[in-house]
C-alpha positions in Angstrom: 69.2 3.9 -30.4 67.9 1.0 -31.9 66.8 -0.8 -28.0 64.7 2.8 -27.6 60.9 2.9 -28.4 60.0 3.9 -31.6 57.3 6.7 -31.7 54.2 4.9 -33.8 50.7 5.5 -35.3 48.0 3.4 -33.2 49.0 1.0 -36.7 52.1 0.6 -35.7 53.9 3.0 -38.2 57.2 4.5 -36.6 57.3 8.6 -37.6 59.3 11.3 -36.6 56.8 14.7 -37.2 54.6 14.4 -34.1 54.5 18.3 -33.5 54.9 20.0 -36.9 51.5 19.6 -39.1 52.7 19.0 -43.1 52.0 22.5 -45.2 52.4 24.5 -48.4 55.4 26.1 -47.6 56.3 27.2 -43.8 53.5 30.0 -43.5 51.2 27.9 -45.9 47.8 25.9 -45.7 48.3 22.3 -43.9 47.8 19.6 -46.3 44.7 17.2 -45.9 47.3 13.7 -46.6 49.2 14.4 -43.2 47.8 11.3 -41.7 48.9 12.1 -38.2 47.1 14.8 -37.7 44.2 13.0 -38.6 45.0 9.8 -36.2 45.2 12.3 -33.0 43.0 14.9 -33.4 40.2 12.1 -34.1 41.2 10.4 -31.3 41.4 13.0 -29.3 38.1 13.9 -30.0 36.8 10.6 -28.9 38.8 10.0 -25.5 35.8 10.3 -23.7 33.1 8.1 -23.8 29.5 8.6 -22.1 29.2 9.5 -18.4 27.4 7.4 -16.2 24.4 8.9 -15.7 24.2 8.4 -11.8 27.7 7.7 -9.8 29.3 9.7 -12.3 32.2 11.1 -10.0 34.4 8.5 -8.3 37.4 7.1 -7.0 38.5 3.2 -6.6 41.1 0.9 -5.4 42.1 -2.4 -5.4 42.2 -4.8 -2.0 41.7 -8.3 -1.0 38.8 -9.5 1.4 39.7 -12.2 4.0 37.3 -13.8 5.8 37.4 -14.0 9.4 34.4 -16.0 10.7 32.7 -18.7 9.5 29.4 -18.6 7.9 29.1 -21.7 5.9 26.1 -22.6 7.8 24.0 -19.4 5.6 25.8 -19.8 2.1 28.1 -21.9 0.2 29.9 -18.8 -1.5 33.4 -19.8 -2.5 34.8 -16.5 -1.5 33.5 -17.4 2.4 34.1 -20.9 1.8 36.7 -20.7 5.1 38.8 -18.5 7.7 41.5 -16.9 6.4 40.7 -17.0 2.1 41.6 -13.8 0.5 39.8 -12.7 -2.4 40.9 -9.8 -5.0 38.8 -7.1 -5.2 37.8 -3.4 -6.3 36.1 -0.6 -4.6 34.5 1.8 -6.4 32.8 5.1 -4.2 30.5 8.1 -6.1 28.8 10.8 -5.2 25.4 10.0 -7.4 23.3 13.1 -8.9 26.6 15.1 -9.5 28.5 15.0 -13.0 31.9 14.0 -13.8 33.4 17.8 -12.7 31.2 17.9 -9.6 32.5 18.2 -6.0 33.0 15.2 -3.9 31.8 17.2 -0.8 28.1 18.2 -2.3 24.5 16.7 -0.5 24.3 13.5 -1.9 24.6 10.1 -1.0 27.4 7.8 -1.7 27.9 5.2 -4.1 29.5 2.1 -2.3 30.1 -0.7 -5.4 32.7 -3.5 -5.0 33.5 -6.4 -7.1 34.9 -9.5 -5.6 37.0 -12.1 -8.4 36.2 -15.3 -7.0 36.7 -19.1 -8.7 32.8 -18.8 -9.3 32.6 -15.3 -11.3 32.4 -11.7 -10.2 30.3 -11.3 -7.6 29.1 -7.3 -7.9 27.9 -5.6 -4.4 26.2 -2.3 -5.4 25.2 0.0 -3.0 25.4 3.3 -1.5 26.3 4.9 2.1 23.3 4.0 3.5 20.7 1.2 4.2 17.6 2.3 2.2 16.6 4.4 -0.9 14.7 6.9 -2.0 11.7 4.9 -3.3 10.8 1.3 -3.5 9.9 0.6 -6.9 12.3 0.9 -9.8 9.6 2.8 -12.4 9.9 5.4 -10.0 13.4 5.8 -10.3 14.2 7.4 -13.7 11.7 10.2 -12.5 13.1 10.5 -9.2 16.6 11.2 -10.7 15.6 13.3 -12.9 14.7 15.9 -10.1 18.1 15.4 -8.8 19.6 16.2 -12.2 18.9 19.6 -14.0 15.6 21.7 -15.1 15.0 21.2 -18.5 14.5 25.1 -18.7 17.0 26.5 -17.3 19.6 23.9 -17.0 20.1 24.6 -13.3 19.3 22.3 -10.0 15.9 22.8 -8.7 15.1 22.6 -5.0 11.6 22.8 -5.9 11.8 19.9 -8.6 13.2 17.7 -5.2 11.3 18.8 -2.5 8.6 18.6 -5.2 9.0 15.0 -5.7 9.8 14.1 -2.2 6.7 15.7 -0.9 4.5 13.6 -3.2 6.4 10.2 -2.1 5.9 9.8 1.5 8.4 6.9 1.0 11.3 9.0 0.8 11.5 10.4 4.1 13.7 8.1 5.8 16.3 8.4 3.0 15.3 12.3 2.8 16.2 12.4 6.9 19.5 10.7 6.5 20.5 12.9 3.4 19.4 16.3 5.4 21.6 15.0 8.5 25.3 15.5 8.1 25.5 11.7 7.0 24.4 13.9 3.6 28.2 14.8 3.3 30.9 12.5 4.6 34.1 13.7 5.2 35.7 11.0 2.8 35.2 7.9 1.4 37.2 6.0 3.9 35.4 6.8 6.9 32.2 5.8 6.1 30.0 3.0 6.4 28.7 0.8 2.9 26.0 -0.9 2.8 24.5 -3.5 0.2 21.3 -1.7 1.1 18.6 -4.5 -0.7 17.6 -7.8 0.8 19.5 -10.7 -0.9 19.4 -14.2 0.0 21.9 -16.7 0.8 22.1 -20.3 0.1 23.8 -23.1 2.1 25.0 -26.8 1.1 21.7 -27.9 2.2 19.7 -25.4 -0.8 18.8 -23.7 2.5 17.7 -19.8 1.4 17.7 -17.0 4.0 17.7 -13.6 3.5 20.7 -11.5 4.3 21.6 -7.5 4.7 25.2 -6.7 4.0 26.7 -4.0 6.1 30.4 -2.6 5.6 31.5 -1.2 8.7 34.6 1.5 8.4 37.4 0.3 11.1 38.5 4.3 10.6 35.4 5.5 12.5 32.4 8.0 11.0 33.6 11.5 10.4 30.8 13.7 8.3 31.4 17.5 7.5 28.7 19.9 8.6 27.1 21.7 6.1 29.8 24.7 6.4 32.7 22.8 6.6 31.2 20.7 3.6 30.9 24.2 1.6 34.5 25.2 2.5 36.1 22.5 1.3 33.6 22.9 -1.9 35.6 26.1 -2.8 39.1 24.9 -1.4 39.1 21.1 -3.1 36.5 19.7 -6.1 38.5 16.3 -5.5 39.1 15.9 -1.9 37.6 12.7 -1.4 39.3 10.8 -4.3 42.7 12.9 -3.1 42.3 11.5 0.4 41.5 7.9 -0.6 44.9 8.1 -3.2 47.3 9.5 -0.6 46.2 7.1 2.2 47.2 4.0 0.4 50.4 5.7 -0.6 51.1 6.2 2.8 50.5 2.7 3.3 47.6 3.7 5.9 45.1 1.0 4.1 41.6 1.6 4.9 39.6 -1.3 6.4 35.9 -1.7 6.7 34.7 -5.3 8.1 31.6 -7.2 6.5 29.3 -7.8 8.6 25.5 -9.6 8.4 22.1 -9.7 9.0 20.0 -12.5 8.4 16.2 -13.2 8.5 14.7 -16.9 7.8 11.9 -17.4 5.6 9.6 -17.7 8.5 10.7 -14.2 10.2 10.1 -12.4 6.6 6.8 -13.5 6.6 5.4 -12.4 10.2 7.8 -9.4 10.3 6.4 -6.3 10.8 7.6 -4.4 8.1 7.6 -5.7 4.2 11.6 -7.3 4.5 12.2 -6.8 0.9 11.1 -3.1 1.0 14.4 -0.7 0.2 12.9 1.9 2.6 13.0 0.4 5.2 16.1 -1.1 7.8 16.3 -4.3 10.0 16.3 -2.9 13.5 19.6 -4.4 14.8 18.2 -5.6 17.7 15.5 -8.1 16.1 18.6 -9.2 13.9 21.9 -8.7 14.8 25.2 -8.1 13.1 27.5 -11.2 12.3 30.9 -10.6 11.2 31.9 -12.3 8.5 35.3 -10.7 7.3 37.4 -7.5 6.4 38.0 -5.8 3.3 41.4 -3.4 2.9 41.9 -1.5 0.1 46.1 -1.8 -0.5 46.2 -0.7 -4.2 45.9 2.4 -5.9 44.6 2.0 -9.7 47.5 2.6 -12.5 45.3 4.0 -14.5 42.3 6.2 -13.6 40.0 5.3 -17.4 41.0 1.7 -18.0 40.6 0.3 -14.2 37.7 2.8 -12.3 36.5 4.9 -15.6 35.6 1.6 -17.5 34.9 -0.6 -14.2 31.3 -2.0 -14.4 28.9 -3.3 -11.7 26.2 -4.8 -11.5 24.0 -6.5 -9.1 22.8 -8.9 -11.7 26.2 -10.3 -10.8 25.8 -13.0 -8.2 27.7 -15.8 -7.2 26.6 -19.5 -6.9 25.5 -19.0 -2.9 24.3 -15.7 -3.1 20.9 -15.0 -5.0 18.4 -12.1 -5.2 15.0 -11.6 -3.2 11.6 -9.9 -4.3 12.9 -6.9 -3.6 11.7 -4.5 -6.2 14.5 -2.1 -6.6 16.7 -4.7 -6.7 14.8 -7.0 -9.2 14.7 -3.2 -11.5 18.3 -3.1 -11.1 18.9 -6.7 -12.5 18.1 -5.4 -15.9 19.3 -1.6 -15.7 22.5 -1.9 -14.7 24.3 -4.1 -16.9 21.7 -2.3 -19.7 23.3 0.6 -19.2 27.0 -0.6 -19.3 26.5 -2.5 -22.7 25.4 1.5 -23.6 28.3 3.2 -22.1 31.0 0.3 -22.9 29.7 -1.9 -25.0 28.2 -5.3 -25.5 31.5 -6.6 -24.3 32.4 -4.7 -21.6 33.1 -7.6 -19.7 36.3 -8.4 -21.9 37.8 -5.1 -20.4 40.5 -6.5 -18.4 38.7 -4.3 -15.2 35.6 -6.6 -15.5 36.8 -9.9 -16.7 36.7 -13.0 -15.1 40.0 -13.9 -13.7 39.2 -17.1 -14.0 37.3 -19.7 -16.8 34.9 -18.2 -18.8 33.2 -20.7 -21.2 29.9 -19.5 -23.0 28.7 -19.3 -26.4 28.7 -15.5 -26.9 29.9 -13.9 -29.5 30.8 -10.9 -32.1 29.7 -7.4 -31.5 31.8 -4.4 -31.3 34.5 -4.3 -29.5 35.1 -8.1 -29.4 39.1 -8.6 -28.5 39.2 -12.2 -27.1 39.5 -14.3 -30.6 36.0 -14.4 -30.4 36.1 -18.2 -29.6 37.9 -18.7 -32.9 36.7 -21.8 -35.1 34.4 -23.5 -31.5 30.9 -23.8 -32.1 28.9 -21.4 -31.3 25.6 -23.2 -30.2 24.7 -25.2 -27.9 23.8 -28.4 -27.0 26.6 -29.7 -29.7 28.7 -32.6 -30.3 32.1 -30.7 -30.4 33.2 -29.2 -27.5 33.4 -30.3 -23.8 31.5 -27.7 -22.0 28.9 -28.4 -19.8 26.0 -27.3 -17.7 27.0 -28.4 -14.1 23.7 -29.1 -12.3 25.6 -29.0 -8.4 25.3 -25.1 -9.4 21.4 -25.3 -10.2 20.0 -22.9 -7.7 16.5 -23.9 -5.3 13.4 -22.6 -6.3 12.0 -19.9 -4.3 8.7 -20.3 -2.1 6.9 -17.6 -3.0 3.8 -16.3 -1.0 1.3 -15.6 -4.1 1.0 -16.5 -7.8 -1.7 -13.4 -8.7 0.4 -10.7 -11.5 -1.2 -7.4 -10.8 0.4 -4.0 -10.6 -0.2 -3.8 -6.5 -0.1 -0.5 -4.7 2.6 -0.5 -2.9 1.8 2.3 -0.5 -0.9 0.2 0.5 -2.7 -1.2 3.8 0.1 -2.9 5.1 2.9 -0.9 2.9 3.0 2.4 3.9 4.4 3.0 7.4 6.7 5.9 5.7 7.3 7.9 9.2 8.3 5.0 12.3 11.3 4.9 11.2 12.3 8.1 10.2 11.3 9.3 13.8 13.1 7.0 15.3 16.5 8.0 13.7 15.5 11.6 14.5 13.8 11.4 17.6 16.0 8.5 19.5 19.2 8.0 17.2 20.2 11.6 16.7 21.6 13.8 19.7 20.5 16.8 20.0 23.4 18.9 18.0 22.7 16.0 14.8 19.0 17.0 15.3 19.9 21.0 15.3 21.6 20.2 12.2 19.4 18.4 10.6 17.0 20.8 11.2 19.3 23.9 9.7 20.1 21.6 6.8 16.4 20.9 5.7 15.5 24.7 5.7 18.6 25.4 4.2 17.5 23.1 1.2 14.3 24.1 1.7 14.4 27.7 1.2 15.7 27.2 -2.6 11.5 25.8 -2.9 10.6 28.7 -6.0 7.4 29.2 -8.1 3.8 29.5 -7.6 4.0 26.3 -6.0 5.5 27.2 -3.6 3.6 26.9 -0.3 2.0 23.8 -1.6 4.9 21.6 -1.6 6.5 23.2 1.7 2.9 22.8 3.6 3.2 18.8 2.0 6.5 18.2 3.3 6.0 19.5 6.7 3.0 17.2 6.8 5.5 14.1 6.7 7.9 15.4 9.1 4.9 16.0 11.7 4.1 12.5 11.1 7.4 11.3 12.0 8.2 13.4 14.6 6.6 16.8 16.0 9.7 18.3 17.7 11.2 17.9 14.0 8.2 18.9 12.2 8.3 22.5 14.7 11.9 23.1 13.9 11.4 23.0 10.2 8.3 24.8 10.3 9.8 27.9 12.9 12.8 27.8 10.1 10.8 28.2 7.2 8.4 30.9 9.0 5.5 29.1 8.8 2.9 30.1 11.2 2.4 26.8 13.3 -1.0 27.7 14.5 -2.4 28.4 11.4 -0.7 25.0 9.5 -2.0 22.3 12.2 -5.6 22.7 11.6 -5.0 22.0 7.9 -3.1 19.2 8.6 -4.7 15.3 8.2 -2.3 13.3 10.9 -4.2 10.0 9.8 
């Protein structure tokens, strides 16, 4: 008996009367000094602590990345720093306007966040299923998730709150198109494709910068659901997804997905036709190609679902000495929300949770606030410069100043002259990328979502949407428009195609 654990409060307190509550007598009142029932009902009550409010729903795993080409020429990363280095990491994939108890098969697109632990810090790669975004400045994107959320009337989705929205940013439409195809609902996580989705740069031995597209391709090939098959297993499995990704790697069938690059010089941003730092739009692939650079496999199912995926934080803020940020605007948005929005969830210290720390040195002068479980730095100073400890500021890490085109601060319209091609792209992926039973879909999908469009404003936003698939394509502006009922004729006359 005495080698067995001892049942103890979260003190440390052994006790035997974990399922009977004290009380006056066996059909009596419970008495307020029975401590235990205290200690678990209040923690009870607290097991759960705020939901992310986007990428609420997801699934990880742990894995290693091994690079298998050289790139030392572009960046002088560690974690690429030559052929055949593994690195430890975790994948984290989300569905991103759904809550906790959502379904992993609805509409949406997919979060695609991974954390490397390399020798230099965490390097955090956040991004979704797909290249672009929604919209292309971050104080657009509170309101723009919003209308992906719930009506604060009647606590219900809103087509008309989206469609709404989309209609009255033009910039949305590629994003829109690749959400209404059936890349809007992936079979699983593993076969899919991830991308880093903004511009970031990369930096070589030389303090050469480039910029640089990351693109995870999945070695298990695309498989997407079509919007039936998506709604059948919607009433057959909530959890699919996360089910699939759990039982493959118990299987030992570890899903791959190689890393792979695009990279633009200094010179090509500048004279490229398209702003290169804009999250709507893609690199075509034949101006810059994909290098391959290495191959993630995720081998390693978490132990525990709340400590390791729950309380797992990323952030793009979180680059590596090699890899560096860009003007891209989202991206320089994100900077500042995401880890803001961890130190709400998890706390000003949520990088001591053993998920996010630093497997190797970390040496700052941070200190206190809740949650702090490290010794707090015990008796070292807590300033700096000082004459007591040996921690230094190593200047080989001091990162090359950018060259920047202008100097003028202004708030710039960014749909202007110049800024807002919002339909070449989007017709290409419908008009030349999609075959023709994608484009059917497509099609079926958009009136499908559509048709949900309620209220007096009804006409008004359908009439504005159909005005940016015209633009972008006329076959796909026709097929939404005979879907919807709307009387062709009478519509084109109406319609400005400047």
């Amino acid at each position: 008996m005495s080698n067995e654990k001892k049942l103890t409060t979260a003190s440390g307190r052994p006790y035997y009367e974990n399922e009977d509550t004290q009380s006056v007598g066996p059909r009596g009142p419970l008495l307020l000094q029975d401590f235990i029932l205290h200690e678990k009902m209040a923690h009870f009550n607290r097991e759960r602590i705020p939901e992310r409010v986007v990428h609420a729903k997801g699934t990880g795993a742990f894995g290693t990345f091994t690079v298998t080409n050289d790139i030392t020429k572009y960046t002088k990363a560690k974690i690429f720093s030559e052929i055949g280095k593994k690195t430890r990491m975790l994948a984290r994939f989300s569905t991103v306007g759904g809550e906790r108890g959502s379904a992993d098969s609805e509409r949406d697109p997919r979060g695609f966040a991974l954390k490397f632990y390399t020798e230099d810090g965490n390097w955090d790669l956040v991004g979704n299923n797909t290249p672009v975004f929604f919209v292309k400045d971050p104080k657009k994107f509170g309101d723009f998730i919003h209308t992906q959320k719930r009506d604060p009337r009647d606590n219900c989705k809103s087509p008309t709150m989206m469609w709404d929205f989309w209609s009255l940013n033009p910039e949305s439409l590629h994003q829109v198109m690749i959400l209404m195809s059936d890349r809007g609902t992936p079979a699983d996580h593993r076969h899919m494709h991830g991308f880093g989705s903004h511009t970031f740069s990369m930096i070589n031995a030389k303090n050469e910068r480039v910029w640089v597209k990351f693109h995870f391709v999945t070695a298990q090939g695309i498989k997407n659901f079509t919007n039936a098959e998506a709604a059948e297993m919607k009433s057959k499995d909530m959890d699919h997804a996360q089910r699939d990704l759990v039982e493959a790697i118990d299987r030992g069938n570890f899903p791959k997905w190689n890393l792979k690059i695009q990279v633009m010089t200094q010179e090509q941003a500048r004279i490229f036709r398209w702003n290169p730092f804009d999250l709507t739009k893609v690199w075509p692939h034949g101006d810059f190609p994909l290098i391959a650079v290495g191959v993630m496999e995720l081998n390693e199912v978490p132990v525990n679902y709340f400590a390791e995926v729950e309380q797992a934080a990323f952030a793009p803020a979180h680059v590596v000495d090699g890899i560096g940020y860009s003007p891209d605007k989202m991206l320089q948005g994100r900077i500042l929300s995401y880890p803001d929005a961890h130190r709400h969830r998890l706390g000003v210290n949520f990088e001591q949770i053993p998920v996010n720390r630093c497997p190797f040195a970390v040496n700052n002068y941070q200190r206190d606030g809740q949650m702090r479980v490290d010794g707090n730095s015990g008796s070292a100073p807590n300033y700096w410069p000082n004459s007591f400890d040996d921690i230094v500021a190593d200047k080989s890490y001091k990162e090359p100043a950018w060259d920047l085109d202008d100097t003028l601060a202004d708030w710039y319209d960014r749909n202007a002259e110049g800024e807002n091609d919002h339909y070449t792209q989007p017709g290409i992926l419908f008009d030349q990328v999609m075959n023709e039973q994608e484009k059917r879909n497509t099609i079926s999908n958009i009136v499908g979502a559509m048709s949900g469009i309620s209220g007096p404003k009804r006409g008004e936003i359908i009439n504005r949407q159909l005005c940016h698939f015209f633009r972008a394509s006329v076959p796909l502006g026709l097929g939404v428009a005979k879907g919807l009922g709307v009387n062709v004729e009478e519509f084109m006359p109406t319609m400005d195609m400047a």
